[in-house]
C-alpha positions as CSV (number, residue, x, y, z in Angstrom):
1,X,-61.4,52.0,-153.8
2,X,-63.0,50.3,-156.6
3,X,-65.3,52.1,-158.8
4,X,-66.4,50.4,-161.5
5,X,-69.0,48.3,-162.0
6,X,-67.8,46.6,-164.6
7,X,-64.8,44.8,-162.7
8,X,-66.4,43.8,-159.7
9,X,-69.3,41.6,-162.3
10,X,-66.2,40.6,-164.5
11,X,-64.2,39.5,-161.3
12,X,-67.1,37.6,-159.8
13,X,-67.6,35.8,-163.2
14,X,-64.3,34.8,-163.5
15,X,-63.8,33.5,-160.2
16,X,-66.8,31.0,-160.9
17,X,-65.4,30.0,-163.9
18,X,-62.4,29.3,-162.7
19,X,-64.4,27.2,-160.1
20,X,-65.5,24.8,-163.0
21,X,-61.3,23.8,-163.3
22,X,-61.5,22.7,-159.3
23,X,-62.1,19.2,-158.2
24,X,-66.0,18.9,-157.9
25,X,-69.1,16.7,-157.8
26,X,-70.3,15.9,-161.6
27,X,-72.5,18.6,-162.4
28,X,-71.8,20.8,-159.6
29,X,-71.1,23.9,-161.6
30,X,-71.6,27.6,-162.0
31,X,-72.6,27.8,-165.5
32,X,-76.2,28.5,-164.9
33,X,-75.8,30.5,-162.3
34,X,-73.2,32.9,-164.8
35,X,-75.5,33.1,-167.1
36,X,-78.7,34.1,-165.0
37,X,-75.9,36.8,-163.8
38,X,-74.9,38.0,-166.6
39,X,-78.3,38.7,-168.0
40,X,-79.1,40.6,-165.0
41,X,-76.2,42.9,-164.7
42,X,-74.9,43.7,-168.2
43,X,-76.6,46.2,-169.5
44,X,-75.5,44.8,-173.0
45,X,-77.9,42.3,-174.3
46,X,-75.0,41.1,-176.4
47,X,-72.2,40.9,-173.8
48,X,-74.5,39.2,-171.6
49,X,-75.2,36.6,-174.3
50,X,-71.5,36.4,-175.1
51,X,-70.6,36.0,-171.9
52,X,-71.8,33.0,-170.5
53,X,-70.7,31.2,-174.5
54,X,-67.3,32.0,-173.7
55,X,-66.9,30.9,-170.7
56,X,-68.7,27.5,-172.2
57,X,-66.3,27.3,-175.4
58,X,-62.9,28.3,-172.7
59,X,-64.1,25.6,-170.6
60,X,-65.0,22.7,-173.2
61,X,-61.4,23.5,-174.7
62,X,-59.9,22.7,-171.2
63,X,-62.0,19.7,-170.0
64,X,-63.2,18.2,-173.6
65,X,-65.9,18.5,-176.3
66,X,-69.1,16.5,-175.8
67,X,-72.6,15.7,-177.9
68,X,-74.2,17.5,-175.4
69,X,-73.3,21.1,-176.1
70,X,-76.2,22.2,-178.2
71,X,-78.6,22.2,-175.3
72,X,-76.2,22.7,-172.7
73,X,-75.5,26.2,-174.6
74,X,-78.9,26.6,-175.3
75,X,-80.3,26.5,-172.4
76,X,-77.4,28.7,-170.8
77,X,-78.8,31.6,-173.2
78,X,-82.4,31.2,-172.1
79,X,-81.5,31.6,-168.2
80,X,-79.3,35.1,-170.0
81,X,-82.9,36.1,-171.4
82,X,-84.3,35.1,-167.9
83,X,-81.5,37.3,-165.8
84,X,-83.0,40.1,-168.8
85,X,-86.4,39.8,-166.3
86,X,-84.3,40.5,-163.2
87,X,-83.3,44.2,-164.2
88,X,-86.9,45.0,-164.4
89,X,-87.7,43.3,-160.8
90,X,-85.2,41.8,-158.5
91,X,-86.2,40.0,-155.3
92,X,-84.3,37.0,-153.6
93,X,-87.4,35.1,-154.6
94,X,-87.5,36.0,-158.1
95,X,-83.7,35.2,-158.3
96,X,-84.2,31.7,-156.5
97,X,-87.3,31.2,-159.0
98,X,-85.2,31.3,-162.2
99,X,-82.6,29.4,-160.3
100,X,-84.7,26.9,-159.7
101,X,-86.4,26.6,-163.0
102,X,-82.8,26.6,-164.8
103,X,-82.3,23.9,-163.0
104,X,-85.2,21.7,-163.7
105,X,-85.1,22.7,-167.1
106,X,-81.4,22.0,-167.7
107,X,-82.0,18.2,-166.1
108,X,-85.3,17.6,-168.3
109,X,-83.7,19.1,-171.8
110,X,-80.5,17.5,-171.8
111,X,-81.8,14.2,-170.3
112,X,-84.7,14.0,-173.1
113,X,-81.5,14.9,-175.5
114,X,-79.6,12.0,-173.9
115,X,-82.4,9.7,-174.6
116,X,-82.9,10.6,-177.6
117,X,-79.3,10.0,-178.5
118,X,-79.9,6.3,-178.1
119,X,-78.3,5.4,-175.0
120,X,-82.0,3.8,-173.9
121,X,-84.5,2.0,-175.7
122,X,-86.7,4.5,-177.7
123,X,-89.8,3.4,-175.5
124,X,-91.5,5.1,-172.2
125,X,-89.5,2.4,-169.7
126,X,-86.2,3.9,-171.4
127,X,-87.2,7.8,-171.0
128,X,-87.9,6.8,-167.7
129,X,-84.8,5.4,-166.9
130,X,-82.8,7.4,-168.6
131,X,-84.5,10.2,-166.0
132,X,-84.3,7.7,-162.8
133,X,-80.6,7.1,-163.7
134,X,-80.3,11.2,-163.7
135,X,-81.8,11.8,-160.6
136,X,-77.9,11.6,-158.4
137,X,-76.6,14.4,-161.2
138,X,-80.2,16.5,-160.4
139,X,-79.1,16.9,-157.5
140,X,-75.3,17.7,-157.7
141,X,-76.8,20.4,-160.3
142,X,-79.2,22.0,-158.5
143,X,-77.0,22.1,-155.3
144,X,-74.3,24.4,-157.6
145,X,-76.6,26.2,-159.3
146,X,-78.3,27.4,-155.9
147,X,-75.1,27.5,-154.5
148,X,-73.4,30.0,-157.4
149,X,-76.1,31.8,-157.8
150,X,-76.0,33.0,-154.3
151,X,-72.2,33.4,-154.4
152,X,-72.3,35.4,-157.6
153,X,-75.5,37.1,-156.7
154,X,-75.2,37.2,-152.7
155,X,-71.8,38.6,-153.4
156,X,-72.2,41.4,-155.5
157,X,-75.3,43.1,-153.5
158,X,-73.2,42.6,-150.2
159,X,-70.3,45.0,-151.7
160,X,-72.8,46.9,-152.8
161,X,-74.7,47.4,-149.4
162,X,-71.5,47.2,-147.4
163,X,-69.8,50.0,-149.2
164,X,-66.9,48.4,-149.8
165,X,-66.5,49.9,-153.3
166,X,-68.4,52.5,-154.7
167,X,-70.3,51.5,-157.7
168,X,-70.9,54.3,-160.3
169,X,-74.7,54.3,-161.7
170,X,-73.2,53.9,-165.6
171,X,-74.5,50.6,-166.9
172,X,-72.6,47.8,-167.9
173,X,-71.8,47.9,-171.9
């Protein structure tokens, strides 16, 4: 039987990253959802930080460097600090909350950074387009992030209520 609480986060992490190599809609992936994780069961600030980075950096190296890393990594940290408000209080609602709002925050940051980059006309018709044209990979986005988080979230309270393993009380370091 499985003991350690450690592993059974680690495995369920690795197995969505791993997810990011298989064949998948654009933007259907389980970044986000990693890092909301992360922040809410590592007891390490700095492991949970570190975490969803290097998983990031691993999967850049396989699939390819782009200009939109800054707030693609950025915004992966915040939802870290946001999974820091789900050790305090943790409700499926609260979860779905900061899934949510990673979500919506993730499309309007790195769309106002792709728009900014030039690839529409510095005005308010090419901000808007530049958003209308974003709306299919919205979607694709919020679909995996809701999706992940309930694997990665869904997953590790059902061993923990089924009794599968037995999780020792010793946080996460």
């Amino acid at each position: 039987m499985i003991r350690s609480k450690s592993l059974i986060v680690f495995s369920l992490v690795l197995i969505a990253v791993a997810s990011r190599y298989l064949p998948h809609p654009a933007n259907f992936t389980p970044i986000l959802a990693i890092s909301l994780f992360a922040g809410a069961h590592f007891a390490s600030k700095k492991l949970s930080l570190f975490l969803p980075v290097c998983a990031l950096l691993i999967s850049d190296l396989w699939i390819g460097f782009h200009d939109q890393m800054i707030p693609v990594y950025g915004i992966s940290l915040l939802l870290v600090v946001a999974g820091w408000q789900l050790r305090i209080s943790s409700s499926v609602s609260k979860i779905a909350f900061w899934s949510l709002s990673g979500s919506v925050f993730f499309f309007l940051v790195t769309n106002f950074y792709v728009w900014l980059a030039g690839y529409y006309s510095y005005d308010l018709n090419g901000l808007v387009q530049c958003f209308i044209m974003a709306i299919p990979f919205f979607q694709n986005s919020l679909l995996g992030d809701l999706f992940y988080t309930t694997v990665l979230f869904g997953g590790f309270a059902l061993i923990e209520k089924t009794g599968w393993v037995k999780l020792s009380k010793v946080p996460i370091q």
